[in-house]
C-alpha positions as CSV (number, residue, x, y, z in Angstrom):
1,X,-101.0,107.2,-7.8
2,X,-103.7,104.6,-9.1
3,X,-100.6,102.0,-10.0
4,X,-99.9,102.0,-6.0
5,X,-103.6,101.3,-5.1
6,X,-104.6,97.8,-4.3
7,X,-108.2,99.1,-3.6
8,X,-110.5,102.0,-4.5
9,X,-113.7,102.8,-3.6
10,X,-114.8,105.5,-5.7
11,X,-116.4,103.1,-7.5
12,X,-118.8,103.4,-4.7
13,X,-120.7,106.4,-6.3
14,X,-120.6,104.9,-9.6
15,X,-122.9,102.0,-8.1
16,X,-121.3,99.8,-6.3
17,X,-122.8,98.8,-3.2
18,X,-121.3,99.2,0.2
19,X,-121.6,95.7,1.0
20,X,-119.8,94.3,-2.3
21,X,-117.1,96.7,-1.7
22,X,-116.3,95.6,1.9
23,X,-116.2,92.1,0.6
24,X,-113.6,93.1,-1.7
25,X,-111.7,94.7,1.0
26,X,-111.9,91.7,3.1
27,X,-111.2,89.4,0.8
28,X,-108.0,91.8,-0.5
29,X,-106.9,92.0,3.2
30,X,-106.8,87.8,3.8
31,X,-104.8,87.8,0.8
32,X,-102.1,90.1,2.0
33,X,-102.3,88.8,5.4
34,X,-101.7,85.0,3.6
35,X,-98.5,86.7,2.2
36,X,-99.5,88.5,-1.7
37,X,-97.4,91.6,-2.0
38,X,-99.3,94.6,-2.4
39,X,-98.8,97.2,-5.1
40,X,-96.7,99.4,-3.3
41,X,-94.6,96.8,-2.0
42,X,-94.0,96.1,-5.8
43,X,-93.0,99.2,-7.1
44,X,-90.6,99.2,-4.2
């Protein structure tokens, strides 16, 4: 299932803090909501 993730965030407990993480997934949600397919919508 990893090719039909746009995120993760088991990176998390790899070191990753919470806060850079959440700037990822608001920055990954303006871009979808500004029209970029996401990964699932790609593989159909």
């Amino acid at each position: 299932m990893q090719d039909d993730r746009d995120i993760t965030c088991g990176d998390i407990v790899k070191g990753v803090s919470p806060e850079d993480k959440g700037a990822q997934v608001f920055r990954a949600i303006l871009d979808l909501a500004s029209g970029q397919r996401a990964k699932s919508e790609d593989l159909g």
